[in-house]
C-alpha positions in Angstrom: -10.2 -20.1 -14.8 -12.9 -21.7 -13.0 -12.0 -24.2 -10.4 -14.8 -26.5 -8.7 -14.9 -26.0 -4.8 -14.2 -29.5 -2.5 -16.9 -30.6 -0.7 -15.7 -28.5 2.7 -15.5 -25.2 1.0 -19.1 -25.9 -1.2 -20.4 -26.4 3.0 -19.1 -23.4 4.7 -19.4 -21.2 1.6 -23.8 -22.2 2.1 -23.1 -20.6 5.8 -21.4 -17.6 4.5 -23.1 -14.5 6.4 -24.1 -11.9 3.8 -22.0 -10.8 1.5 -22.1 -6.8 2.4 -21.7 -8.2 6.4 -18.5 -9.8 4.9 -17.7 -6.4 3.1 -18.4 -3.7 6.0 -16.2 -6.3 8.0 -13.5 -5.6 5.8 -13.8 -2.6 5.6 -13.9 -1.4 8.7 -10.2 -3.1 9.0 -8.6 -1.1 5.7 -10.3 2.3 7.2 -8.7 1.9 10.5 -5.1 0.4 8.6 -5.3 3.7 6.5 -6.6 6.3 8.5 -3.7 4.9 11.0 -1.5 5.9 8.0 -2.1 9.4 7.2 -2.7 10.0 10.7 0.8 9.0 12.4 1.8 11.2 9.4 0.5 14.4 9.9 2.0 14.0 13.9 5.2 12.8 13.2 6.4 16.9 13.8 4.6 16.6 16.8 6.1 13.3 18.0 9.7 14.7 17.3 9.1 18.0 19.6 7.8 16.4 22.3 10.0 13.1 22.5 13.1 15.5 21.8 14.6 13.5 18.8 15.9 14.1 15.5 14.1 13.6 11.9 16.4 10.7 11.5 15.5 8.9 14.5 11.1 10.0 14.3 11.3 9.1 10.7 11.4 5.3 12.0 8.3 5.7 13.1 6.7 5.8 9.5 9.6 3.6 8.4 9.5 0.5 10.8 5.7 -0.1 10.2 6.2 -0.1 6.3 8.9 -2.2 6.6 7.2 -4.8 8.9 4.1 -5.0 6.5 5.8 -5.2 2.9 8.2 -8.1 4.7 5.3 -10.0 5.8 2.5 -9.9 3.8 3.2 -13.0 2.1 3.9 -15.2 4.8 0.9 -13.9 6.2 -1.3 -14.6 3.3 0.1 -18.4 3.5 -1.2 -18.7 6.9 -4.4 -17.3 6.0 -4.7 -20.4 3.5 -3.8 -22.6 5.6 -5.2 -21.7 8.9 -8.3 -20.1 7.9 -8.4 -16.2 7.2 -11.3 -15.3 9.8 -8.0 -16.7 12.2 -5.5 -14.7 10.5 -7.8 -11.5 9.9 -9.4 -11.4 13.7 -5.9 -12.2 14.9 -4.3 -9.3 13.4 -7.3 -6.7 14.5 -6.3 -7.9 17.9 -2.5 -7.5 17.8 -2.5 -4.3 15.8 -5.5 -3.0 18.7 -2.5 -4.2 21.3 0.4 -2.7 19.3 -1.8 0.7 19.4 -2.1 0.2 22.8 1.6 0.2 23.4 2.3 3.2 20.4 -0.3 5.3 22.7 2.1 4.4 25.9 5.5 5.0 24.6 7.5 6.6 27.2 10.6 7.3 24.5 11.5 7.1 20.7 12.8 3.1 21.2 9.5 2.2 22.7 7.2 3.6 20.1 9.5 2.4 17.5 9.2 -1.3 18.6 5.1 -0.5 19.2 5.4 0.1 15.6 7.0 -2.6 14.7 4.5 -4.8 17.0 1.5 -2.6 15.1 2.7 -3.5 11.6 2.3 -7.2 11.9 -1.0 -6.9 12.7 -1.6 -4.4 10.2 0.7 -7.4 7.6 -2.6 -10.1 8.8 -5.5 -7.4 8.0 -4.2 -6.5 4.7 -2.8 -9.9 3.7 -6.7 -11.1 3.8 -9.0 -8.0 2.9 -9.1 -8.9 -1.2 -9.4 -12.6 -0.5 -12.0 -12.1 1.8 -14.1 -10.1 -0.8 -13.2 -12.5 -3.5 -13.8 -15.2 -1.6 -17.6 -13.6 -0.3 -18.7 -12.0 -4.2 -19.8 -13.9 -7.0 -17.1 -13.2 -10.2 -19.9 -10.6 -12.0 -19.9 -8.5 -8.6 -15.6 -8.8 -7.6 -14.8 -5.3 -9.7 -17.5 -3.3 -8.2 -16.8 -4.4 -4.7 -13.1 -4.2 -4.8 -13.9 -0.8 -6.5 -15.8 0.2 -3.2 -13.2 -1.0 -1.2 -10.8 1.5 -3.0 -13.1 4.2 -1.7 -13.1 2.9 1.3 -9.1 3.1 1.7 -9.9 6.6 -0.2 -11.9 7.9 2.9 -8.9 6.5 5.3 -6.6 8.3 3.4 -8.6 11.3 3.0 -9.7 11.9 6.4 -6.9 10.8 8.8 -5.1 14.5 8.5 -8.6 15.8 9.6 -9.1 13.4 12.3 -5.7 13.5 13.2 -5.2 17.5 13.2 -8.9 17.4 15.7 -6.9 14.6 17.8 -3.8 16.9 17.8 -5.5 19.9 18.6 -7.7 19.1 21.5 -5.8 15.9 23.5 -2.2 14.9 22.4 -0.4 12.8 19.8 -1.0 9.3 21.3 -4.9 9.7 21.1 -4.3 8.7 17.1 -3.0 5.4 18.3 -5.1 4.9 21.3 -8.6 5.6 18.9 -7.9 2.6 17.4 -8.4 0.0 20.2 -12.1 0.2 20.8 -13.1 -0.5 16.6 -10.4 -3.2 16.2 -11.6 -5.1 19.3 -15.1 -4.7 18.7 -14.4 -5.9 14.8 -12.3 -8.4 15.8 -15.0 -9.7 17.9 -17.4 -9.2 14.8 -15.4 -11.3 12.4 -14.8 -14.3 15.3 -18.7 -14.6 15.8 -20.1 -13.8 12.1 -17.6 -15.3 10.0 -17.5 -18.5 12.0 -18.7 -22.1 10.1 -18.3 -19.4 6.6 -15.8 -19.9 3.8 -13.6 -18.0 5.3 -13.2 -20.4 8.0 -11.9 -23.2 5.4 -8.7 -24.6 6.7 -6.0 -26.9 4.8 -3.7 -29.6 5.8 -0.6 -28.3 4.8 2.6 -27.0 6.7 3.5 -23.5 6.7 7.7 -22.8 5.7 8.9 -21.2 8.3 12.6 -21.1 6.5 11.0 -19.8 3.5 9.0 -17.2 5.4 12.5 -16.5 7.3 14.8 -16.2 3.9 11.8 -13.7 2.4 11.6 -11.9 5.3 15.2 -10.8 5.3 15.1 -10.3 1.5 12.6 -7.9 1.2 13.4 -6.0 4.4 17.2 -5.6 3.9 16.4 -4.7 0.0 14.0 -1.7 1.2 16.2 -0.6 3.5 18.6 -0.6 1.2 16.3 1.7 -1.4 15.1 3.9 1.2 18.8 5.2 2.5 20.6 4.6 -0.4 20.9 8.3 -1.5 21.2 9.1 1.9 23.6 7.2 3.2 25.7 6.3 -0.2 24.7 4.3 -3.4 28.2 2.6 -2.5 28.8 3.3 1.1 29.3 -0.1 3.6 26.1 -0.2 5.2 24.2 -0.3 1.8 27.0 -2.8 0.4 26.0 -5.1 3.5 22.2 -4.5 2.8 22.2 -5.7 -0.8 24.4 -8.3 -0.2 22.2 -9.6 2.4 19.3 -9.3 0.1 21.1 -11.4 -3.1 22.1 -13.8 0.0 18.5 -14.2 1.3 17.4 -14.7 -2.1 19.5 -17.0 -3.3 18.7 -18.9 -0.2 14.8 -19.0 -0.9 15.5 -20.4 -3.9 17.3 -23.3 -2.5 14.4 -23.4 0.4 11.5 -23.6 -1.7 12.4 -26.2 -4.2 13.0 -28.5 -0.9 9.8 -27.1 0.8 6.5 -29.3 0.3 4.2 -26.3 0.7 6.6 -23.4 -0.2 5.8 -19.9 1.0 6.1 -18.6 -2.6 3.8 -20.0 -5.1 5.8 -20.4 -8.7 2.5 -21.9 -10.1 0.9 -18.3 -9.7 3.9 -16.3 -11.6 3.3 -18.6 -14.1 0.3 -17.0 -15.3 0.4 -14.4 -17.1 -2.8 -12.5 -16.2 -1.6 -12.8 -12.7 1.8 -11.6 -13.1 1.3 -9.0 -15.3 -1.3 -6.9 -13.2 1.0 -7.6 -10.3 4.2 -6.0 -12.0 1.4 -2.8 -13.3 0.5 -2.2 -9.6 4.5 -1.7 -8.5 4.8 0.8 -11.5 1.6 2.4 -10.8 2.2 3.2 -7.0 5.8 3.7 -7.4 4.8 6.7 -10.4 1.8 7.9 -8.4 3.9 7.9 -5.0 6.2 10.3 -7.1 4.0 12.6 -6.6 2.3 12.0 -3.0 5.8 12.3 -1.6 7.5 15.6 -3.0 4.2 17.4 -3.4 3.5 18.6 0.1 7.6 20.4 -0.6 6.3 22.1 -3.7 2.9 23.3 -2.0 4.8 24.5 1.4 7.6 26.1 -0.3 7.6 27.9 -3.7 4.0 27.2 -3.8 3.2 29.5 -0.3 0.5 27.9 1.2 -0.2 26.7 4.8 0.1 23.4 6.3 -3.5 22.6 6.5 -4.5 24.3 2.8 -1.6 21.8 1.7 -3.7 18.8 3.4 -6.7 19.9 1.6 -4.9 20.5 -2.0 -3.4 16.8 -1.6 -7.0 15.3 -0.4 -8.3 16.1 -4.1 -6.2 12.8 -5.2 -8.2 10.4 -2.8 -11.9 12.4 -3.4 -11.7 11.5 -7.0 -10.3 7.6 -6.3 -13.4 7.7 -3.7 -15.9 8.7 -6.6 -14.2 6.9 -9.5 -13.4 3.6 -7.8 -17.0 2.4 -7.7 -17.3 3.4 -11.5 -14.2 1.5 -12.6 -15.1 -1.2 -10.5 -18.7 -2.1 -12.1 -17.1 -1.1 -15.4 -14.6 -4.2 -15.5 -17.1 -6.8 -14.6 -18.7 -6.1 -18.0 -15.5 -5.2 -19.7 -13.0 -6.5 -18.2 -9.5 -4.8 -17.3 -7.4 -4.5 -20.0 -8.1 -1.5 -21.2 -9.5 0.3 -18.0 -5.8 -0.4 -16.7 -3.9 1.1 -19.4 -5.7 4.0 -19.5 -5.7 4.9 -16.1 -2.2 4.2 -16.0 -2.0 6.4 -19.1 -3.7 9.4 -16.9 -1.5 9.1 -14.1 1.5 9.4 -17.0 -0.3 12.3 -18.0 -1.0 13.6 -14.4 3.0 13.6 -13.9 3.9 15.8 -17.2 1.3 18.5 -16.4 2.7 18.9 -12.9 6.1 18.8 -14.4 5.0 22.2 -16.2 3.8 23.7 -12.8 5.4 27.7 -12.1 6.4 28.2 -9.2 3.4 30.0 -7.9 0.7 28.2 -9.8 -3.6 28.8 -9.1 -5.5 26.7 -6.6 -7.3 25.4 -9.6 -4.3 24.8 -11.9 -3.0 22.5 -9.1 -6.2 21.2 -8.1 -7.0 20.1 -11.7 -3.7 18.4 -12.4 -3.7 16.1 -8.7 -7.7 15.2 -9.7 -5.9 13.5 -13.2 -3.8 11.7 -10.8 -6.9 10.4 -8.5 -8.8 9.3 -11.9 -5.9 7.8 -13.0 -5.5 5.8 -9.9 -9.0 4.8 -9.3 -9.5 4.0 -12.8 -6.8 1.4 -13.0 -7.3 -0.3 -9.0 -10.1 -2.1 -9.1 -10.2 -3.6 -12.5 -6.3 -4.8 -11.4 -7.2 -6.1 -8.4 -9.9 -7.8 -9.4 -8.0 -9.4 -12.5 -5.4 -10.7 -10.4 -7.5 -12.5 -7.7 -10.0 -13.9 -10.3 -7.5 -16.0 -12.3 -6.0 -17.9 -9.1 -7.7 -20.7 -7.4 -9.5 -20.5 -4.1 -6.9 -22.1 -2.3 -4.8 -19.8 -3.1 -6.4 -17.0 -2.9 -4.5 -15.9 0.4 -1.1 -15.5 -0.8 -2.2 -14.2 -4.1 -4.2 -11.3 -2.1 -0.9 -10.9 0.3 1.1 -10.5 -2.7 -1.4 -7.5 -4.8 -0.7 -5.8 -1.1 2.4 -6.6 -1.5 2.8 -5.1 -4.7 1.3 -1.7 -3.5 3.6 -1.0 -0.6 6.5 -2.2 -3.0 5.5 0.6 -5.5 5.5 3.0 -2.6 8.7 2.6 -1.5 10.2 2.6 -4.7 8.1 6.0 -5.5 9.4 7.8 -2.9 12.9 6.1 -3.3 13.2 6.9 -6.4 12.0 10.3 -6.6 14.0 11.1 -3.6 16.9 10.4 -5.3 16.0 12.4 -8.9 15.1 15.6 -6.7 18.3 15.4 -4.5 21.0 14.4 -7.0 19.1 17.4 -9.2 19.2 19.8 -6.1 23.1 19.3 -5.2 24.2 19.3 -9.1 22.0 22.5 -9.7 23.0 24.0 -6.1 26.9 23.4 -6.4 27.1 20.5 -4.0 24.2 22.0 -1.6 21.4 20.4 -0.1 17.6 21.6 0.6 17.4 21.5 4.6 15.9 24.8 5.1 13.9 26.6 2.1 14.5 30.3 0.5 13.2 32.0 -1.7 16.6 31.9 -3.6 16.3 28.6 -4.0 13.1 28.3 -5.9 15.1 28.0 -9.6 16.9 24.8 -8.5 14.2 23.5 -6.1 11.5 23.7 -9.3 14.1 22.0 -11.8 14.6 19.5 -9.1 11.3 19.1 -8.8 10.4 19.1 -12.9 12.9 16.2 -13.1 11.2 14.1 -10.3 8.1 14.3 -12.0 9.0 13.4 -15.2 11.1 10.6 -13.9 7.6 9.6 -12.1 5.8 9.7 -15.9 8.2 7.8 -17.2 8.1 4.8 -14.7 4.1 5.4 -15.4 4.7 5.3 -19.9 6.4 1.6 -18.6 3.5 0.7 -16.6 1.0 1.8 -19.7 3.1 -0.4 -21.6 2.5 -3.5 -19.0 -1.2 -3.0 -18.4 -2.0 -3.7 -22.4 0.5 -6.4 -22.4 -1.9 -8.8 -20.3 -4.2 -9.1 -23.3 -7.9 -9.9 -22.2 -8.8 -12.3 -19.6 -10.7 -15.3 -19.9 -14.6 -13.8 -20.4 -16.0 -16.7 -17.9 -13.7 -15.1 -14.8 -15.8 -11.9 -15.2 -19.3 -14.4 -15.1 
């Protein structure tokens, strides 16, 4: 679906800067959002000793930010079509610079939690305009191979922030992995403002922005994640998650009233409407909530039954993100000639298969028997990315190119949440039933029957969300051979 450019665009697109300037730009954002990541991770143990709080009260840490960024993504996409996304994506450098600023100051668990909270919407404005800005900068024929390098580029992120971090840890103290930040997302920030200037990305459109809209999804989303995340925890049934979903269904049914009023609505019905932009959409949120299956209760099975040490653990889970960072450049240049109909079922079929060989993990498994089974996962993964990705934002028109890339982030940090929602809940309801009404707090070894039936069931519930997503990916049929030209 090719759509001619207006006059403004056909002008700044002929002062576009070079289209690997645009890319090291962008990547130089997604490195920092992602090695951020895995790096507040690996010291949320630390943050909890030295701050003197409980695992409830740390664990908001990790949770407000992911929150803050699934919630705004779209709104933040909007603006970036409307305003301009070198606004939207310089903009966000700087706030989430400030709001490491102010993680790296916290005096006490409230403080850091709001800094968080202040971080993740300028983490919402970088990722809301990283795949538009690539689709945007690459002709059609390149999009697969440079969003296929961009998923190596969120690889090394995700790879190397528990390295990073651990060096941080080790020689000065937990806020350095906040306060590293500041110096590359000002010195990008000023990068994008001067070199991106007059470009395409600067394009701006005379349209409002809904605010009530933004408002009504805002609340939807959040309340509804909230209400996945603690639902096991707190009761499937219990008042505060009754409130949560209530709010949701309210917010939702309110944003449908909003946007058929709104003259610019913040959700774009025209783009569900196709089918080679839904359908990749609703792939992604089954692939990352199967795949995060696996990230999530892994790390249990290496440090407990499994007997290895915290930083052997790191390593063993890092074999995932090496293969996405060799694979993703492949898979990439493979779906420009081939499209991504078939490159995403497979890799969606790999991850599937990934999640039944772990299921039939002993106990005490090999280095190599684990390593093998996590590298399936990786293919899988990077096999299936970039050819999605790059379906989704090819099909949509330029001027909406924003929302459409805020809503495949969107999609990914859905599919997290629900991964690790989900398989929370399928280890713990296994746990208690196996256990006689017991919960895993602190491990035996007399608990390694239950905990590896809990954990055989969590994995297979994982495949099976993936078998649904295999399902999905072939249902898009081929796209349109002149989006790949």
């Amino acid at each position: 679906m090719n759509i001619p450019l207006p006059s403004d665009q056909s002008d700044a697109a002929a002062k576009s800067p070079g289209r690997w300037q645009v890319f090291f730009l962008v990547a130089v954002g997604i490195f920092m959002a992602t090695l951020d990541g895995s790096i507040v991770n690996i010291a949320v143990p630390t943050i909890m000793k030295e701050l003197n709080v409980s695992v409830a009260a740390v664990q908001w840490v990790v949770m407000i930010y992911l929150l803050t960024v699934t919630s705004l993504l779209l709104s933040f996409g909007r603006l970036s079509d409307i305003h301009g996304r070198r606004r939207v994506y310089s903009l966000g450098l700087l706030v989430f610079s400030a709001g490491s600023l102010c993680c790296g100051l916290a005096a006490n668990i409230l403080w850091l939690i709001a800094a968080r909270l202040f971080q993740g919407f300028g983490a919402a404005m970088i990722m809301a305009c990283t795949p538009a800005l690539i689709v945007d900068t690459f002709p059609p024929a390149e999009r697969g191979r440079a969003l296929g390098l961009i998923g190596s580029v969120v690889a090394s992120g995700l790879t190397t922030g528990p390295v990073v971090g651990g060096l941080l840890l080790h020689f000065f103290s937990w806020r350095a992995i906040f306060l590293v930040n500041i110096p590359i997302g000002l010195v990008t920030a000023a990068l994008v403002h001067a070199m991106l200037k007059g470009s395409q990305a600067d394009s701006r459109r005379q349209e409002s922005f809904d605010w009530p809209g933004a408002v009504m999804l805002a609340l939807c989303l959040g309340s509804l994640l909230l209400a996945v995340t603690h639902g096991y925890e707190w009761g499937y049934f219990s008042r505060p998650i009754l409130l949560l979903v209530g709010l949701s269904l309210i917010s939702a049914a309110a944003l449908v009233v909003v946007e058929q009023r709104a003259a610019h609505p913040i959700l774009d019905g025209g783009l569900f409407r196709i089918r080679l932009f839904t359908l990749p959409i609703l792939a992604a949120v089954i692939l990352f909530a199967s795949l995060f299956s696996l990230v999530f209760l892994m790390p249990f099975y290496l440090l407990n039954p499994g007997g290895f040490d915290v930083d052997r653990a790191g390593y063993l889970m890092a074999t995932i993100f090496v293969f996405l960072f060799i694979v993703s450049p492949i898979s990439g240049s493979l779906s420009d000639r081939i499209g991504s109909r078939l490159l995403c079922t497979g890799g969606t079929a790999i991850v599937a298969l990934s999640l039944y060989l772990l299921a039939l993990l002993p106990a005490e498994a090999s280095v190599a028997d684990i390593v093998w089974r996590l590298a399936l996962a990786g293919i899988g993964m990077a096999v299936f990315l970039p050819p999605n990705s790059a379906a989704a934002m090819n099909i949509v028109p330029p001027n909406r190119r924003g929302v459409a890339s805020a809503t495949v982030a969107a999609a990914r940090n859905l599919g997290m949440v629900l991964g690790v929602a989900v398989s929370g809940a399928v280890f713990n309801s296994t746990f208690h039933r196996l256990s006689n009404g017991a919960y895993l707090k602190l491990y035996q070894p007399s608990l390694e029957p239950v905990f590896m039936q809990a954990f055989h069931a969590a994995m297979i519930s994982g495949m099976m969300i993936a078998l649904i997503g295999v399902i999905i990916s072939f249902l898009r049929g081929p796209e349109p051979r002149k989006t790949r030209e």
